[in-house]
Backbone as ProteinMPNN parsed JSONL, in Angstrom:
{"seq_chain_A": "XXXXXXXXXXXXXXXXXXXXXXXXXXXXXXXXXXXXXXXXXXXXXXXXXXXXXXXXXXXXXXXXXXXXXXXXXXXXXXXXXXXXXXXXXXXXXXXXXXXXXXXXXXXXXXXXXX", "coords_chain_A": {"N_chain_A": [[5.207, 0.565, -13.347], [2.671, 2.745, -13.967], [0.166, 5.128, -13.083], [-2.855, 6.816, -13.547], [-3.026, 10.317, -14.74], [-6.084, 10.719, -13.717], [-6.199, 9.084, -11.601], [-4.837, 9.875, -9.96], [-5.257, 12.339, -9.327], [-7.484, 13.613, -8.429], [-7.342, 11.989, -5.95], [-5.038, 13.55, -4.568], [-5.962, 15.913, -4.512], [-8.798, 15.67, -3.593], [-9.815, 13.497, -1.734], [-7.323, 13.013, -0.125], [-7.69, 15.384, 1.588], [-9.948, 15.686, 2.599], [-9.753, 13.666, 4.234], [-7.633, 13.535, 5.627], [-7.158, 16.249, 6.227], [-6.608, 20.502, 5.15], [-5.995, 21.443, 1.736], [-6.29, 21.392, -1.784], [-3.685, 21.85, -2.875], [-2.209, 21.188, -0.603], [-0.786, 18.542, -0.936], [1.678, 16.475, -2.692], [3.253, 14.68, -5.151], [6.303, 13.07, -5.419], [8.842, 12.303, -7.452], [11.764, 10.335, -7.219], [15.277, 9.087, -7.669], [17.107, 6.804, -5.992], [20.625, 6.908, -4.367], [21.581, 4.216, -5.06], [20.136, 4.146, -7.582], [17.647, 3.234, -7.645], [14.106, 3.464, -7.042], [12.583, 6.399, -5.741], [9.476, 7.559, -3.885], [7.655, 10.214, -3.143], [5.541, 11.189, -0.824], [4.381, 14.789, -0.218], [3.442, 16.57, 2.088], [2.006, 19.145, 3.503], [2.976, 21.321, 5.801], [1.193, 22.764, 7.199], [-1.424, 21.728, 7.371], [-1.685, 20.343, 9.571], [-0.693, 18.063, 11.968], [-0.456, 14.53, 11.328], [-0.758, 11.162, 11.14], [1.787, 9.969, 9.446], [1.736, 7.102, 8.825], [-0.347, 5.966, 8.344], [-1.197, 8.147, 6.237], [0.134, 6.939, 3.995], [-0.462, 4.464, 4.011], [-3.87, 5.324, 3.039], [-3.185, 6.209, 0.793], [-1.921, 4.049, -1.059], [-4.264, 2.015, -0.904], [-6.29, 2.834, -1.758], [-5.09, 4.025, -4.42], [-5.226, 1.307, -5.276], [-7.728, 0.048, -5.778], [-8.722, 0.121, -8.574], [-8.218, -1.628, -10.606], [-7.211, -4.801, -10.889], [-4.399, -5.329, -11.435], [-3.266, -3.257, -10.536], [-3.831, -2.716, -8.071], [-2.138, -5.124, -6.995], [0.433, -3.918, -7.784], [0.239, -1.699, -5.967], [0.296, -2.927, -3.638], [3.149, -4.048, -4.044], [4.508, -1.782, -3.764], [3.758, -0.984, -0.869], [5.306, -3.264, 0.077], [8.12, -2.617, -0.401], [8.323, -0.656, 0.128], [8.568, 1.899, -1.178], [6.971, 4.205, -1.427], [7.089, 7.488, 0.553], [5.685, 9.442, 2.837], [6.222, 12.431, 3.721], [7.341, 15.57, 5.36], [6.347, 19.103, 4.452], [6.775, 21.722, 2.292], [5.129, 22.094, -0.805], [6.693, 21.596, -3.781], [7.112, 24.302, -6.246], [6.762, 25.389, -10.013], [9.272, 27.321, -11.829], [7.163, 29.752, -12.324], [5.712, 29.181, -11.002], [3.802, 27.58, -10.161], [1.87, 24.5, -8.725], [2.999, 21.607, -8.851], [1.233, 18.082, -9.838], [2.992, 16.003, -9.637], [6.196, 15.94, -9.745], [9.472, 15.453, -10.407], [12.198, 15.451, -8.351], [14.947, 17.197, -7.893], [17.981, 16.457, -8.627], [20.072, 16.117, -6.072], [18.786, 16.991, -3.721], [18.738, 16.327, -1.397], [16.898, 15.874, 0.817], [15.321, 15.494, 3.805], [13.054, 13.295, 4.99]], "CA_chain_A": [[3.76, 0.717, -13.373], [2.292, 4.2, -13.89], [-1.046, 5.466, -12.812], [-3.515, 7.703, -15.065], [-3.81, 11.097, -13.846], [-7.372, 11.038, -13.633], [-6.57, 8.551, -10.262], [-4.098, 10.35, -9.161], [-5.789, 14.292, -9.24], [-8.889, 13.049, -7.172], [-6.765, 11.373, -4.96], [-4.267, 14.779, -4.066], [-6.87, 17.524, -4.453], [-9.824, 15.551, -2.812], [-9.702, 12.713, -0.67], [-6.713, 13.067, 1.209], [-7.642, 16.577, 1.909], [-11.295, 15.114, 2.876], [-9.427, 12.763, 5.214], [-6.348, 14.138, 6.701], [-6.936, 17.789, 6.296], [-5.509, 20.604, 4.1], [-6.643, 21.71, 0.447], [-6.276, 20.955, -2.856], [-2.661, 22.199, -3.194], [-1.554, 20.741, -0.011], [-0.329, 17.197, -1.37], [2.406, 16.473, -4.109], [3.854, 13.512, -5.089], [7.343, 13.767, -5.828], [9.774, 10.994, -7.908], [13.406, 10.503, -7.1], [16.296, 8.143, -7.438], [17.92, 6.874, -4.666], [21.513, 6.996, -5.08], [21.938, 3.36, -5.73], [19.197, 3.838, -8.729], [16.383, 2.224, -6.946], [13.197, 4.659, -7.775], [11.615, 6.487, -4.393], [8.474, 8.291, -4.049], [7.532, 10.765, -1.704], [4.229, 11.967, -0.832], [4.714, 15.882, 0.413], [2.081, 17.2, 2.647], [2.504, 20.42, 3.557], [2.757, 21.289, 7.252], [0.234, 24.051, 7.706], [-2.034, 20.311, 7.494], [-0.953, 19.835, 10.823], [-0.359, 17.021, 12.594], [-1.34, 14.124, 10.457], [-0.213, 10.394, 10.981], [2.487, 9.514, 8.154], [1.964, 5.291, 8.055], [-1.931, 6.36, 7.841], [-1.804, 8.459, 4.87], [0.604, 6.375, 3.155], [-1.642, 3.356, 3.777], [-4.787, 5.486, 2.5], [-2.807, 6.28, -0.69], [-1.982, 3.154, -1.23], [-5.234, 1.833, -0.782], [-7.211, 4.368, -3.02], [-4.743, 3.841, -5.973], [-5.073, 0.244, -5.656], [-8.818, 0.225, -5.691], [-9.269, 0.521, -9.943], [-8.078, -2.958, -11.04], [-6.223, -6.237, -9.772], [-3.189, -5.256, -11.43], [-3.135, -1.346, -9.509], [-3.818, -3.862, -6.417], [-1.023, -6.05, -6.956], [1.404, -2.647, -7.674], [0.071, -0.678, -4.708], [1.091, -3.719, -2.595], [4.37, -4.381, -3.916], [5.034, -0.033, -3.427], [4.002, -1.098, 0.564], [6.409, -4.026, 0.743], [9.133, -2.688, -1.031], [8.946, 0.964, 1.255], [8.741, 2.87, -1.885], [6.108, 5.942, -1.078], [7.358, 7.911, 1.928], [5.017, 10.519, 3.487], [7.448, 13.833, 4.034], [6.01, 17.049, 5.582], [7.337, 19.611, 3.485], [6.113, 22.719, 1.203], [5.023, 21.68, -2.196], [7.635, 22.201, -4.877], [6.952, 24.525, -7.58], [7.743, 25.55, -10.673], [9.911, 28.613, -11.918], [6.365, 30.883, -12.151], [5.107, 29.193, -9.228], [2.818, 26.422, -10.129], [2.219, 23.749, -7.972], [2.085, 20.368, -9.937], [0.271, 17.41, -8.868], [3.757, 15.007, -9.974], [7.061, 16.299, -9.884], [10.73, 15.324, -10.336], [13.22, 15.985, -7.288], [16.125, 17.965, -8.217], [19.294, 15.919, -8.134], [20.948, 16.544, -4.923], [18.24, 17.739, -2.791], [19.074, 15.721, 0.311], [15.731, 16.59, 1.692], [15.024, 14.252, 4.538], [11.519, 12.925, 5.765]], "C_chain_A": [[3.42, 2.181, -13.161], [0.544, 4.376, -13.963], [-1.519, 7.016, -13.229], [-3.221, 9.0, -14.178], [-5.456, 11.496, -12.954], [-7.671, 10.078, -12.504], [-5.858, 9.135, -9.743], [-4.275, 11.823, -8.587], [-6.359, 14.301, -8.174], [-7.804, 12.929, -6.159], [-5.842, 12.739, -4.065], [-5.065, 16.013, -3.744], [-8.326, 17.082, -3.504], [-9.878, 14.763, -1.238], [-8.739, 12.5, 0.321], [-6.681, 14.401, 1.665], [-9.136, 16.042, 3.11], [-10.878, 14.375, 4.511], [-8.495, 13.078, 6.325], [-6.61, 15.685, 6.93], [-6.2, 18.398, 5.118], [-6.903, 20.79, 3.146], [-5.669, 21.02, -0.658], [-4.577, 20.861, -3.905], [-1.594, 21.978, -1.905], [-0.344, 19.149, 0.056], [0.292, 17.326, -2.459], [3.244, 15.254, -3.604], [5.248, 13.871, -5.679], [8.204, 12.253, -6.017], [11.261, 11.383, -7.838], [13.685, 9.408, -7.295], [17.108, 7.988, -6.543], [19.629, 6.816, -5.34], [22.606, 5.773, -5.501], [21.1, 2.891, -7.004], [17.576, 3.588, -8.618], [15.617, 3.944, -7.135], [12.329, 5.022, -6.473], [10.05, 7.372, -4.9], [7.73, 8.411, -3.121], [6.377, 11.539, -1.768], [4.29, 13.335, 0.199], [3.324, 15.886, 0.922], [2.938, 18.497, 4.067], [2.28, 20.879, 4.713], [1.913, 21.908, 7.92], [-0.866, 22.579, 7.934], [-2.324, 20.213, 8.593], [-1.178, 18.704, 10.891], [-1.302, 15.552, 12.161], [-0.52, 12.3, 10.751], [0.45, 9.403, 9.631], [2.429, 7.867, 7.472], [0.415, 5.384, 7.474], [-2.031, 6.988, 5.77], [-0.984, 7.917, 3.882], [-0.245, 4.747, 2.771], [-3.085, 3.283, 2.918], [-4.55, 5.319, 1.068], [-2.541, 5.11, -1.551], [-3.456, 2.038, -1.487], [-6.202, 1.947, -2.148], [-6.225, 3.721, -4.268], [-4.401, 2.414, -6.472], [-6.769, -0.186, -5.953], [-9.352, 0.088, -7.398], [-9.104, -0.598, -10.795], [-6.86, -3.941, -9.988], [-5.102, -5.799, -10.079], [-2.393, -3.987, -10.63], [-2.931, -2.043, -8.321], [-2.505, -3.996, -6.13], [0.397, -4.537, -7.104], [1.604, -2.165, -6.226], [1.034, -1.854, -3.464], [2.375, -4.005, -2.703], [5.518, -2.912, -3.718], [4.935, -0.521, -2.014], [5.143, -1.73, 0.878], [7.614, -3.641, 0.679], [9.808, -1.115, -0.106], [8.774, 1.577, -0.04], [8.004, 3.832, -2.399], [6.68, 5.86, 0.675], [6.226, 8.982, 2.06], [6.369, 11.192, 4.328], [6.766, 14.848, 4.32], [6.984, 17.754, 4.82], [6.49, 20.602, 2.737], [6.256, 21.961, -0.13], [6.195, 21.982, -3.103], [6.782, 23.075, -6.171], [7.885, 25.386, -8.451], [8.353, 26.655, -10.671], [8.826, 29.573, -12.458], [5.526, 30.216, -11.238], [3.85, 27.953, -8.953], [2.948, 25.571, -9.352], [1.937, 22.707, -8.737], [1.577, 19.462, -9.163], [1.732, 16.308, -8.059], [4.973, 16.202, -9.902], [8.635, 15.7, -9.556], [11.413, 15.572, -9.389], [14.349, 16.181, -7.905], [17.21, 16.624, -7.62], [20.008, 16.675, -6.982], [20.669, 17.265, -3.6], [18.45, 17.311, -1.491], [17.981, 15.98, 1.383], [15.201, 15.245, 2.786], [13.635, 14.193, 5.123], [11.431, 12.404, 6.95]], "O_chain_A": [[3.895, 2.775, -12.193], [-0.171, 3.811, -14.791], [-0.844, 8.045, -13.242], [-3.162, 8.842, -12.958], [-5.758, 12.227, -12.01], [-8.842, 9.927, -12.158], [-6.119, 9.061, -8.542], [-3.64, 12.344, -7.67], [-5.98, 14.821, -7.124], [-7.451, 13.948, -5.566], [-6.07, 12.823, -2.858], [-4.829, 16.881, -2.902], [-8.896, 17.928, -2.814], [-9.948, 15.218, -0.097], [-8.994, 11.973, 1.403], [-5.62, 14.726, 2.197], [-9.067, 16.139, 4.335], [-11.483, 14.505, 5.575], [-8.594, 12.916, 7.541], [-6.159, 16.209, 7.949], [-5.506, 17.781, 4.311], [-8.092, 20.556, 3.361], [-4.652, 20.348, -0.485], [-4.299, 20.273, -4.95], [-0.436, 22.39, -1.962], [0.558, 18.875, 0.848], [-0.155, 18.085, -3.32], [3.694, 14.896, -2.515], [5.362, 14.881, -6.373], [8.279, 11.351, -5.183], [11.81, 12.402, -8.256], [12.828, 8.527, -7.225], [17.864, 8.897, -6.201], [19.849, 6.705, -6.546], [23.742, 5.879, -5.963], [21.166, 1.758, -7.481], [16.646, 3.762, -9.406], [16.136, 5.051, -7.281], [11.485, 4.221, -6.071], [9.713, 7.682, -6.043], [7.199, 7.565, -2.401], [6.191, 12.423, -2.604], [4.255, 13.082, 1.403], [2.326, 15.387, 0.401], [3.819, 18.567, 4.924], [1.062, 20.931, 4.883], [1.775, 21.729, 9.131], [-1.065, 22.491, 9.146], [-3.51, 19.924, 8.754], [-1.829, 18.139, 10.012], [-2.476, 15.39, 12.494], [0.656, 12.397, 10.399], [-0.102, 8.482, 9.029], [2.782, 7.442, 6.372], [0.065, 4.955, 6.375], [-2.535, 6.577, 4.726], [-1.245, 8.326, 2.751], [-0.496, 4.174, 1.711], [-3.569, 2.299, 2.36], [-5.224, 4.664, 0.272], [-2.907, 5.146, -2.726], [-3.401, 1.282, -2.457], [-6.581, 1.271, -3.104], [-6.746, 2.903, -5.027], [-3.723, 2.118, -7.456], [-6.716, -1.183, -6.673], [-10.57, -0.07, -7.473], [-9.833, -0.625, -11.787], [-6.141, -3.816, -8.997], [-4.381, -5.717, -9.085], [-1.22, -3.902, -10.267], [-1.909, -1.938, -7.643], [-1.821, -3.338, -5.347], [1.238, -4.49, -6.207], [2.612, -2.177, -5.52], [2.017, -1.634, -2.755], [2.974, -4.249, -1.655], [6.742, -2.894, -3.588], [6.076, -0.605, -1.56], [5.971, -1.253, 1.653], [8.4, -4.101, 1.508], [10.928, -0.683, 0.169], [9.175, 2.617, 0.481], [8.173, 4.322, -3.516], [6.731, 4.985, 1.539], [5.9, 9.376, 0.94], [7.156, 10.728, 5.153], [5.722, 15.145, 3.738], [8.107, 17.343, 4.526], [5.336, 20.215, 2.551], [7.261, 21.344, -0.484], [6.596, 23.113, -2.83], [5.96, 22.526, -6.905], [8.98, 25.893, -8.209], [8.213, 27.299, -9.631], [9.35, 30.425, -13.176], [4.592, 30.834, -10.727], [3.253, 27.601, -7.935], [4.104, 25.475, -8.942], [0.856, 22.646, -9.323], [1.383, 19.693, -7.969], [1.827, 15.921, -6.894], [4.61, 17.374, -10.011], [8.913, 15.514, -8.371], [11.232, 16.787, -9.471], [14.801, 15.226, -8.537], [17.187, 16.049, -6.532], [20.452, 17.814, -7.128], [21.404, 17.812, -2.779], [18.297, 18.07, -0.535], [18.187, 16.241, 2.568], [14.756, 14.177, 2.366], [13.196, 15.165, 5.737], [10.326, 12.168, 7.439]]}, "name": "protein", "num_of_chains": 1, "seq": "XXXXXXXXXXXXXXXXXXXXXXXXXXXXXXXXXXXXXXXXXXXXXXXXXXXXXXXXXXXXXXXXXXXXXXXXXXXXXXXXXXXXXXXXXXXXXXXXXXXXXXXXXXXXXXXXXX"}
């Protein structure tokens, strides 16, 4: 199940800035494979933020991108049950001239722990 950008922009640049703290370039979502295949996804928030409770803003996010139809619903809830968004503090990743994206890939082999 994949969600538009146009819920997912709002959602990184406004409202969890609105809510937790932080700007527009403090939040990035980031997709990996675990290394039995299984598909994670980690919501960065960037530590300058400060001190921000991690089951909270994974609950908001969840929430919010279930909010647009029954079937987003039914997703968002089976991402809670299943554990698969983490909240990670962490500097944004960007690219090789420095962009910050909203979505981004995790490098094979980053071992980056949350």
């Amino acid at each position: 199940m994949t969600f538009e950008d146009s819920e997912i922009i709002p959602l990184l640049e406004e409202l969890l800035p609105r809510t937790f703290g932080g700007g527009p370039t403090d939040y990035q979502l980031e997709e990996e494979e675990s290394a039995d295949g299984a598909p994670c996804l980690r919501l960065r928030v960037r530590p300058s933020v400060g001190d921000v409770d991690a089951e909270a803003v994974a609950k908001f996010f969840l929430e919010e991108i279930g909010k647009s139809s029954e079937i987003k619903r039914n997703m968002a809830a089976i991402w809670r049950q299943t554990g698969l968004l983490r909240v990670v503090r962490g500097e944004p990743r960007r690219t090789s001239s420095g962009k910050i994206l909203h979505l981004v890939a995790a490098s094979s082999g980053s071992g980056e722990q949350g």
